[in-house]
C-alpha positions as CSV (number, residue, x, y, z in Angstrom):
1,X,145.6,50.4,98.4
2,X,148.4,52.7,96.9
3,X,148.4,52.2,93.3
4,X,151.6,53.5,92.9
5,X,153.2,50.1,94.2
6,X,150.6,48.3,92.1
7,X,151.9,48.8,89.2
8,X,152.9,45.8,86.7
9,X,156.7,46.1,87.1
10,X,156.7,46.9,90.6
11,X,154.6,43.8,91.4
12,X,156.9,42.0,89.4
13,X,160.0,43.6,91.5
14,X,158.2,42.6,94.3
15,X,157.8,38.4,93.4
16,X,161.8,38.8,91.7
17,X,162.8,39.7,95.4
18,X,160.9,37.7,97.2
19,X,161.7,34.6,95.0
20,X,165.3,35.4,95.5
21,X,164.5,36.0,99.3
22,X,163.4,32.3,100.1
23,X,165.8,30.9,97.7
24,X,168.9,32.1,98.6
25,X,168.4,34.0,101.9
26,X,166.1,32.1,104.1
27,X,167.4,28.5,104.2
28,X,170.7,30.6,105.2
29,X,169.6,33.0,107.2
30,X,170.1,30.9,110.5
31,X,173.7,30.1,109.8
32,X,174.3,34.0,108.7
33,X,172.6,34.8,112.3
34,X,175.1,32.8,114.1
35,X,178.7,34.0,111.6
36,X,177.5,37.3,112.5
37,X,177.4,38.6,108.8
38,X,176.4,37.9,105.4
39,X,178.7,36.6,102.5
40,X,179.9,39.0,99.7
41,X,178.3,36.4,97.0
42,X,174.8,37.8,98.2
43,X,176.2,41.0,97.5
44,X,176.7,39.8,93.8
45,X,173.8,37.4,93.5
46,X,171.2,40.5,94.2
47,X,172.9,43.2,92.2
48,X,173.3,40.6,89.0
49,X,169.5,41.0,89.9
50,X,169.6,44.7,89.9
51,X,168.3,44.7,93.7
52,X,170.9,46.8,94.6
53,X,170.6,49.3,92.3
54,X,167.3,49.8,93.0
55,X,166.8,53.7,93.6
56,X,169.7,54.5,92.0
57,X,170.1,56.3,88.6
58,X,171.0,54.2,85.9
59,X,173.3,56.4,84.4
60,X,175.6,55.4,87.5
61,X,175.1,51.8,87.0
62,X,172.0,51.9,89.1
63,X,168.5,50.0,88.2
64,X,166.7,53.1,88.6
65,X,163.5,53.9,90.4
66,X,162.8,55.7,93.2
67,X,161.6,55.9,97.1
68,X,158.5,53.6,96.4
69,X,160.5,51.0,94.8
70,X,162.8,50.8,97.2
71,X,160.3,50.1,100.3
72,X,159.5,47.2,97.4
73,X,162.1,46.1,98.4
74,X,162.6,45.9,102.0
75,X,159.0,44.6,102.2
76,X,159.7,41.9,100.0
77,X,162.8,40.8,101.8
78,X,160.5,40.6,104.9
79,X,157.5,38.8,103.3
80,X,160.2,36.0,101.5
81,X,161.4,35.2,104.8
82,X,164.6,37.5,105.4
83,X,164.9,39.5,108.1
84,X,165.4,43.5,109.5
85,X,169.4,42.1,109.6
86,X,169.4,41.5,106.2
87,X,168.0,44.4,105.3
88,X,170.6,46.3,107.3
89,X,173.2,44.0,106.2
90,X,172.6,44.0,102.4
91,X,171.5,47.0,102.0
92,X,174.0,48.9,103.7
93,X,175.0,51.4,100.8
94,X,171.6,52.5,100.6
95,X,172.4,55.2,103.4
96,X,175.9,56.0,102.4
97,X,176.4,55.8,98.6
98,X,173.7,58.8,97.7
99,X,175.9,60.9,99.5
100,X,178.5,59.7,96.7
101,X,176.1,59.8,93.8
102,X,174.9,63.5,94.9
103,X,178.6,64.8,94.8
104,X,179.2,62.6,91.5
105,X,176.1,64.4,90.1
106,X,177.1,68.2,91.5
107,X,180.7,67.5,89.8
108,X,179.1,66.4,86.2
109,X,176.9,68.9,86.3
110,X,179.5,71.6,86.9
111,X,182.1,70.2,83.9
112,X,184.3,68.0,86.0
113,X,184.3,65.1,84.6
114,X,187.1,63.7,85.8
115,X,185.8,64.4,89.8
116,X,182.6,62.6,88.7
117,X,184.3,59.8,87.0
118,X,186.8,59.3,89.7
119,X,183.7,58.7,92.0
120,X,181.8,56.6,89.7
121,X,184.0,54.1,88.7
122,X,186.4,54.2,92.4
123,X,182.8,54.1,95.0
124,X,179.7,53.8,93.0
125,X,180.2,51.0,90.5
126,X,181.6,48.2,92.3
127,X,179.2,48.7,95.3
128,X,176.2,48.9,93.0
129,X,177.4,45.4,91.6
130,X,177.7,43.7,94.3
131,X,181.8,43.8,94.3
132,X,182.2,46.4,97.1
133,X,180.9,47.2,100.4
134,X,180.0,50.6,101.3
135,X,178.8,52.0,105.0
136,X,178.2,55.5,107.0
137,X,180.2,56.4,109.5
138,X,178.4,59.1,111.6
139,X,177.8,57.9,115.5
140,X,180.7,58.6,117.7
141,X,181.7,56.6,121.6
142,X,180.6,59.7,123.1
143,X,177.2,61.0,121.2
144,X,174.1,59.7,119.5
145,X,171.5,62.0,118.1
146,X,173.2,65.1,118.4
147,X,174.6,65.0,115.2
148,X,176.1,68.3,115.0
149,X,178.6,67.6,118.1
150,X,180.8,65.4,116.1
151,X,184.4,65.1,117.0
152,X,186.2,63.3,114.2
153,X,187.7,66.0,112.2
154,X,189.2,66.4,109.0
155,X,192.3,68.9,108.6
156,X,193.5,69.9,105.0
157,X,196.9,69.3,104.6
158,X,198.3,69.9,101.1
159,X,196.4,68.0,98.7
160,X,194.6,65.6,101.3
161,X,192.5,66.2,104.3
162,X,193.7,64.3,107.6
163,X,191.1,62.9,109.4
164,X,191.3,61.7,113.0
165,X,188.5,60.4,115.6
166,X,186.2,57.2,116.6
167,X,182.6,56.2,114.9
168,X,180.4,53.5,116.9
169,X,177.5,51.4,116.1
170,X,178.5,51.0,112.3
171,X,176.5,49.0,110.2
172,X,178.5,46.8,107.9
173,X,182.2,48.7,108.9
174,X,183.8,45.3,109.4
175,X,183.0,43.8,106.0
176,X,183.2,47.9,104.3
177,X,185.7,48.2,101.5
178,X,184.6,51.7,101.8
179,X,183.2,54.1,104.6
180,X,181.6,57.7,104.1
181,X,182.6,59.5,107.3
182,X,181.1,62.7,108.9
183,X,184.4,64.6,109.8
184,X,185.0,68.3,111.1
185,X,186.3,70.1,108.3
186,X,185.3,73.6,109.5
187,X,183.8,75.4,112.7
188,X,181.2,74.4,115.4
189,X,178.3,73.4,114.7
190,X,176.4,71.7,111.8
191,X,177.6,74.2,109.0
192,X,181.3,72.9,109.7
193,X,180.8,69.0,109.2
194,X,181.8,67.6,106.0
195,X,181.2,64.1,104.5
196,X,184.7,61.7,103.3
197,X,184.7,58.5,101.8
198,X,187.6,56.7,103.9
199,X,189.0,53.3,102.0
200,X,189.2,50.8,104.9
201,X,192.8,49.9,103.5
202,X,194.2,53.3,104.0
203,X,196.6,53.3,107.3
204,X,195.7,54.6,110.0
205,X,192.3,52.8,109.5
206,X,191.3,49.8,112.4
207,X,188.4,47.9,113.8
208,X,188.1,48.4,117.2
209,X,186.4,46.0,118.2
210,X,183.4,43.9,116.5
211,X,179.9,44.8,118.2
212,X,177.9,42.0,119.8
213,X,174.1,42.9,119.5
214,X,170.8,41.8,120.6
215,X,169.3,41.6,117.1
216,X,170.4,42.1,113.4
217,X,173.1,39.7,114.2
218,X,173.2,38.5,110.9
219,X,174.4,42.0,109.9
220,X,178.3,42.9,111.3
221,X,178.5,46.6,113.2
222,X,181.5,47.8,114.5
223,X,183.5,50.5,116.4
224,X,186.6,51.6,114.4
225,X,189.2,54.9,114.9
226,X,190.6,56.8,112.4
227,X,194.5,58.0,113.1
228,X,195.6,60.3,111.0
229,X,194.2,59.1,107.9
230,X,195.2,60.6,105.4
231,X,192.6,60.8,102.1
232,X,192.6,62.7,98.7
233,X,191.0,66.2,98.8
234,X,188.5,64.8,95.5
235,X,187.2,62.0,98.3
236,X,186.0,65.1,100.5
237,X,181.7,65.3,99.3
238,X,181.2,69.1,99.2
239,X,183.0,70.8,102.1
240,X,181.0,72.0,105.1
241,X,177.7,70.2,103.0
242,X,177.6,66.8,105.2
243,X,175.4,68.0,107.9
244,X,172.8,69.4,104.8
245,X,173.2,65.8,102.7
246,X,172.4,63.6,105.4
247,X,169.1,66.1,106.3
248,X,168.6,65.3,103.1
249,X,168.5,61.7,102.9
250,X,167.3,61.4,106.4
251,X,163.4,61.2,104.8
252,X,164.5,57.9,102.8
253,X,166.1,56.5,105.8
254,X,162.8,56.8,108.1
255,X,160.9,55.5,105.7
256,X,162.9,52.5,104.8
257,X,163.3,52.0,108.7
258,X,159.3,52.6,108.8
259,X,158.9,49.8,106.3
260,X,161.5,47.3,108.3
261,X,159.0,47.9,110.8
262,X,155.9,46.8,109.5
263,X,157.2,44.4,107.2
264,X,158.3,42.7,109.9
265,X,155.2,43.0,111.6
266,X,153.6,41.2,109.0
267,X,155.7,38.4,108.2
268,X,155.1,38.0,112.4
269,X,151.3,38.0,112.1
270,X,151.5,35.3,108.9
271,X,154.3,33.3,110.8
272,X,151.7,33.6,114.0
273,X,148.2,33.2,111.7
274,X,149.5,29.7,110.7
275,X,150.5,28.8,114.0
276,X,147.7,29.9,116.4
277,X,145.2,27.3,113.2
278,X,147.6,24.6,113.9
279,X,148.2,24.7,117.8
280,X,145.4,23.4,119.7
281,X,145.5,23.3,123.7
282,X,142.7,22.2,125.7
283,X,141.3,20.3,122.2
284,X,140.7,23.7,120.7
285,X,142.6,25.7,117.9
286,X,144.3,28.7,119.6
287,X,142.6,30.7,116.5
288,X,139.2,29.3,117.9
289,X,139.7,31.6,121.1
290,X,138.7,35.0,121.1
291,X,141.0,36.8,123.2
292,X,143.4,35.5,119.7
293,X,141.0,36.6,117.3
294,X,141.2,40.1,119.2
295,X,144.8,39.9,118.8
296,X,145.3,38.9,115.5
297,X,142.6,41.7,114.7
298,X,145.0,44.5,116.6
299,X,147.7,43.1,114.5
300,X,146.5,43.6,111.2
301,X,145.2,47.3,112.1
302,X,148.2,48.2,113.0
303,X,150.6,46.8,110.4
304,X,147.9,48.0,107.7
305,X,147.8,51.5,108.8
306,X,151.2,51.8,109.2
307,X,151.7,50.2,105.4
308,X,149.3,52.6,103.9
309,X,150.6,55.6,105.5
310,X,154.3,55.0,105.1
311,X,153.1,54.5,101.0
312,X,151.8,57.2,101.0
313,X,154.3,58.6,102.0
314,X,157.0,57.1,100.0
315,X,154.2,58.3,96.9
316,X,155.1,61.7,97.5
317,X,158.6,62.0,98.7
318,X,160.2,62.6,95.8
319,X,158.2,65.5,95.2
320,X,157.6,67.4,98.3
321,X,158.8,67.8,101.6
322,X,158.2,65.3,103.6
323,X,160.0,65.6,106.9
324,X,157.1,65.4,109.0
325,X,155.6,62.8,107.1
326,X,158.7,60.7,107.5
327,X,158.6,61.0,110.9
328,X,155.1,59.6,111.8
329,X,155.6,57.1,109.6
330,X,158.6,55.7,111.3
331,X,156.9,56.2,114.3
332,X,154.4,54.1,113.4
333,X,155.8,51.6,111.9
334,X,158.0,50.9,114.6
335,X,155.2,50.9,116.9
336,X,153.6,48.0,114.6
337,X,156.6,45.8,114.1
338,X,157.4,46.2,117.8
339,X,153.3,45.0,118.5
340,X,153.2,42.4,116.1
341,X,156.4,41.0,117.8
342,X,156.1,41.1,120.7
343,X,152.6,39.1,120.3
344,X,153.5,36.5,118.1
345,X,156.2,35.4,120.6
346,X,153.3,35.8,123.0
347,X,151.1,33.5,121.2
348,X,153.7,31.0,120.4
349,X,154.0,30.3,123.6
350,X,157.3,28.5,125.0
351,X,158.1,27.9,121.0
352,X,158.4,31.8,120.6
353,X,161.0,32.2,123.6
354,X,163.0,29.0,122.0
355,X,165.9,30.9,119.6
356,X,165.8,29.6,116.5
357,X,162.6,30.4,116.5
358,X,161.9,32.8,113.7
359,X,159.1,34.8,115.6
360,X,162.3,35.3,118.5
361,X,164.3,36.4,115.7
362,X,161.8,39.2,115.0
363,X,161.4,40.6,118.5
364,X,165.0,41.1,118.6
365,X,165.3,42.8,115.2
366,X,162.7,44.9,115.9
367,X,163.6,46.6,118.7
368,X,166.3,48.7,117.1
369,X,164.1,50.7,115.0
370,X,163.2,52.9,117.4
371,X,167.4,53.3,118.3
372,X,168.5,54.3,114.6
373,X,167.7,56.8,112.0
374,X,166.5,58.9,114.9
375,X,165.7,57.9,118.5
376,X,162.0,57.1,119.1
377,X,162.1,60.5,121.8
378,X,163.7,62.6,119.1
379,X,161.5,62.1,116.4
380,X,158.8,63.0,118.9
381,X,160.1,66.4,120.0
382,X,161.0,66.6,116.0
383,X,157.9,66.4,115.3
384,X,156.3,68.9,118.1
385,X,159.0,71.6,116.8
386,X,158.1,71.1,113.0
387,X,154.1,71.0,114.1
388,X,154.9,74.0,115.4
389,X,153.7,73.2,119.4
């Protein structure tokens, strides 16, 4: 057991967000699933919490804490009965306002005050309490992981930067008051990619089209274009420093996406536990059979290793470089959610292919884990090059 998430206030985080997980998430999550997103109220109801500024500095309006706390979080969403969809959903600014908070930072730091206010109070305060919505914008129609082949550029034109292209597969861009967008401000290459924060209200700003998904339907993603867009200079976050701040952030990602995994694994193996010692067939418990003994055994090895690696992890992260790290752990996390999945709907028999079903609801989520924050193949040959092999 990591001590580091043992501690008095983070167990207490832990039963504040669970609590406010099965009170006003679960008996709601199937009508969410079905809307295809999530009302801003939650938004407000969790940061009036301070859930959503979990991770963040309070001297931004944040809650504080750091990596650890937040996997707090996502695990306790899981265990109160929420879902990977809510996660994504919810948490959404969690991958695009520390881009924000880095530049607000860089400009306080260097005396401009007003650059840092102008940040705080326009893009970091509102989302932080629950009044705006903030997504990423990096995935274009025509690439995935290749991050450093972006199209969408950005071209400086007096006192505002231009910017013109198409992002995919955005979390949260149909509800987003705000989006952080990768844009071309300079040459080929990752050294030439700059990151923007794009209001949704600006013209030239549409929804393409809203995406129909396997899972995480309870969390809206969406393909929009950007035509001629035209955005203050102080929005730009550190020209040509995009491709370097979201490298940066890319640890906290895979971890978070790690902990998705496994927390949904276990909220799978309890949901599937209780079942297999209420079912009987043949005038037997399932649980009285040992090929579901073995099962349920292989279960809980998996999600427990993954949850004590992927702590261990998230321990140290702040600390050290952890790129490596980040990347097993995702890897196996996913590889435990997708397990513990896939065999509760097993073991649940006709009930677990039924939707509605909250095991069904699981083995859909699930399987984008191994899609985002780094394809399942990529963080393999990531992890042979930084292994050195």
């Amino acid at each position: 057991m990591n001590q580091a998430f043992e501690t008095p206030e983070r167990v207490a985080l832990a039963e504040t967000v669970r609590k406010f997980t099965a009170e006003q998430i679960a008996p709601y999550l199937s009508e969410w699933e079905s809307a295809g997103d999530i009302p801003l109220e939650l938004h407000k109801s969790a940061a009036a919490l301070g859930i959503l500024g979990i991770g963040f500095p309070e001297a931004v309006g944040g809650s504080g804490g750091d990596t650890v706390d937040s996997l707090i979080v996502v695990e306790s969403i899981l265990a109160g009965g929420g879902s990977g969809g809510i996660v994504a959903g919810l948490l959404t600014h969690g991958i695009a306002t520390p881009h924000v908070v880095d530049e607000l930072e860089r400009r306080r730091a260097a005396g401009d005050h007003a650059g840092a206010d102008l940040l705080e109070n326009e893009f970091v305060a509102p989302v932080l309490a629950g009044e705006k919505i903030c997504a990423l914008g990096v995935t274009e129609p025509d690439g995935g992981s290749d991050v450093a082949r972006l199209r969408t550029s950005a071209v400086l034109d007096g006192d505002d930067y231009v910017v013109s292209g198409a992002k995919t597969y955005i979390t949260s861009a149909a509800r987003a008051d705000y989006i952080v967008v990768a844009a071309r401000t300079g040459g080929p290459g990752a050294e030439g990619i700059s990151l923007i924060v794009v209001p949704t209200d600006t013209p030239g700003f549409g929804i393409v089209r809203k995406l129909d998904k396997m899972g995480w339907r309870c969390s809206d993603t969406a393909e929009i274009v950007l035509d001629n867009v035209r955005v203050p200079s102080s929005y730009v976050l550190g020209a040509e420093q995009g491709f370097a701040s979201l490298a940066r952030h890319f640890v906290a990602e895979r971890l978070t996406l790690a902990a998705t995994g496994y927390a949904t694994g276990q909220r799978c193996l309890d949901l599937t536990q209780e079942w297999t010692q209420q079912r009987e067939t043949f005038g037997r418990p399932l649980a009285s059979r040992q090929v579901v003994r073995h099962t349920l055994a292989e279960m809980h090895r998996q999600v427990d290793v993954a949850r004590v690696y992927t702590r261990t992890v998230a321990a140290t992260t702040d600390h050290e470089n952890s790129t490596l790290a980040a990347v097993m752990a995702k890897q196996t996390g996913v590889a435990a959610g997708e397990y513990s999945a896939d065999r509760a709907v097993q073991l649940f028999g006709g009930a677990g292919y039924m939707t509605g079903t909250e095991v069904e609801m699981h083995f859909r989520d699930v399987r984008v884990l191994g899609i985002g924050g780094g394809a399942t193949e990529v963080m393999t040959d990531l992890a042979t090059r930084l292994l050195g092999l």
